[in-house]
C-alpha positions in Angstrom: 140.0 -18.8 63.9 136.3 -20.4 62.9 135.6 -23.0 60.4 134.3 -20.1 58.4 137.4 -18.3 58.3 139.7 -21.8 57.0 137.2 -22.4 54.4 137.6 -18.5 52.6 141.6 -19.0 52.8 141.8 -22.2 51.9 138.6 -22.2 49.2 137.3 -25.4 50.1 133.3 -25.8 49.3 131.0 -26.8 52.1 128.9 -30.2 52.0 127.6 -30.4 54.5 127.2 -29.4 58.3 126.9 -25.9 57.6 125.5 -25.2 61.6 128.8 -25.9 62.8 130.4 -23.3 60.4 131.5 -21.1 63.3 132.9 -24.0 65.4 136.5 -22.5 66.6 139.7 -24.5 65.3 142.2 -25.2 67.3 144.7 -26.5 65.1 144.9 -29.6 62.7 145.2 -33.2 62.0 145.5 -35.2 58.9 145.3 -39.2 59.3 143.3 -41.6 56.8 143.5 -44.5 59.4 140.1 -44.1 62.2 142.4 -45.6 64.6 144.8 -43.5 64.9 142.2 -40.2 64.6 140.2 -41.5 67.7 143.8 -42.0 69.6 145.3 -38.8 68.6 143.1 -36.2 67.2 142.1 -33.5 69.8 138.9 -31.4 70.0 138.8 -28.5 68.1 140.8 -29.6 65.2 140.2 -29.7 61.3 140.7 -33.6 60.2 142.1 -34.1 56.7 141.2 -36.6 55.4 140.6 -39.2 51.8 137.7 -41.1 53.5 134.2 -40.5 52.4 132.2 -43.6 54.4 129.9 -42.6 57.3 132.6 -43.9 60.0 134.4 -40.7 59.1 131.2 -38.7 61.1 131.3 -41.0 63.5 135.0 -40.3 64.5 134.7 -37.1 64.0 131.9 -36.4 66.3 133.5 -38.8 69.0 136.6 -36.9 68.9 134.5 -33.5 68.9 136.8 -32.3 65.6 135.8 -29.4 64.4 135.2 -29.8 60.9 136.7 -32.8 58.8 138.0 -32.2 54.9 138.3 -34.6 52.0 141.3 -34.6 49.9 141.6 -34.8 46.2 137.7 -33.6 44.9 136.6 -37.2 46.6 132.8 -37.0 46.5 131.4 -38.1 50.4 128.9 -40.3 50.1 125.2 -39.7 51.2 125.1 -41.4 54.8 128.3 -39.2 55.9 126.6 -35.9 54.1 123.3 -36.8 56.5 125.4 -37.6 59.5 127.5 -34.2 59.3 124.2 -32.5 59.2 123.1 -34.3 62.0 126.2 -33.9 64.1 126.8 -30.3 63.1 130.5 -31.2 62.6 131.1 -29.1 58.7 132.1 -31.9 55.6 134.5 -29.7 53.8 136.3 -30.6 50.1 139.3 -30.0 48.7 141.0 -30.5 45.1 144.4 -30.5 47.1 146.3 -33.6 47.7 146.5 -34.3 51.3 150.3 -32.7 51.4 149.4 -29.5 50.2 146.6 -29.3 51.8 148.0 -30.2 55.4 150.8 -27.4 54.3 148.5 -24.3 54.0 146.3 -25.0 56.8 149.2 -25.2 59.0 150.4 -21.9 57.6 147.6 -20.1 57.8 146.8 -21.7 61.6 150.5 -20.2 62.4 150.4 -16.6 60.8 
């Protein structure tokens, strides 16, 4: 399944990083802590998330994710939109909570 192909089922709006929008996903991960993202994330995976500060990018390009989403309508702010462009990695939203969200991406990952 692509990035592409999450963001029609789940209707999450694109922010940024639209170049990686065909990135293959290999599961999921939701974790609002950096820490434990860069010690247990694998390649390939969506990252849920509530953070919206640049250090999100960071992570997410270390970790080679393939395409992070924030929670709750939280609005990213302008150095993580310019660093997801950069990186290629697609800055998704959502106006789910984190628990529902983490829910139908699994289900959908699984059908």
């Amino acid at each position: 399944m692509k990035v592409s192909d999450i963001i029609k089922k789940l209707n999450l709006k694109v922010i940024a990083g639209e170049e990686g929008l065909n990135n293959e996903v290999t599961g999921g991960y939701t974790s609002d802590l950096l820490s434990d993202v860069m010690g247990n994330a694998d390649e390939g995976q969506v990252w849920i998330t509530l953070q919206t500060h640049r250090n999100v990018m960071a992570v997410a390009s270390l970790k080679e994710v393939a395409a992070v989403i924030i929670v709750k309508g939280l609005e990213a702010e302008e150095s993580t939109i310019s660093q997801s462009n950069d990186e290629g990695i697609p800055l998704l939203s959502s106006d789910l909570e984190t628990f529902e969200l983490s829910g139908q991406l699994y289900q959908i990952l699984h059908e």
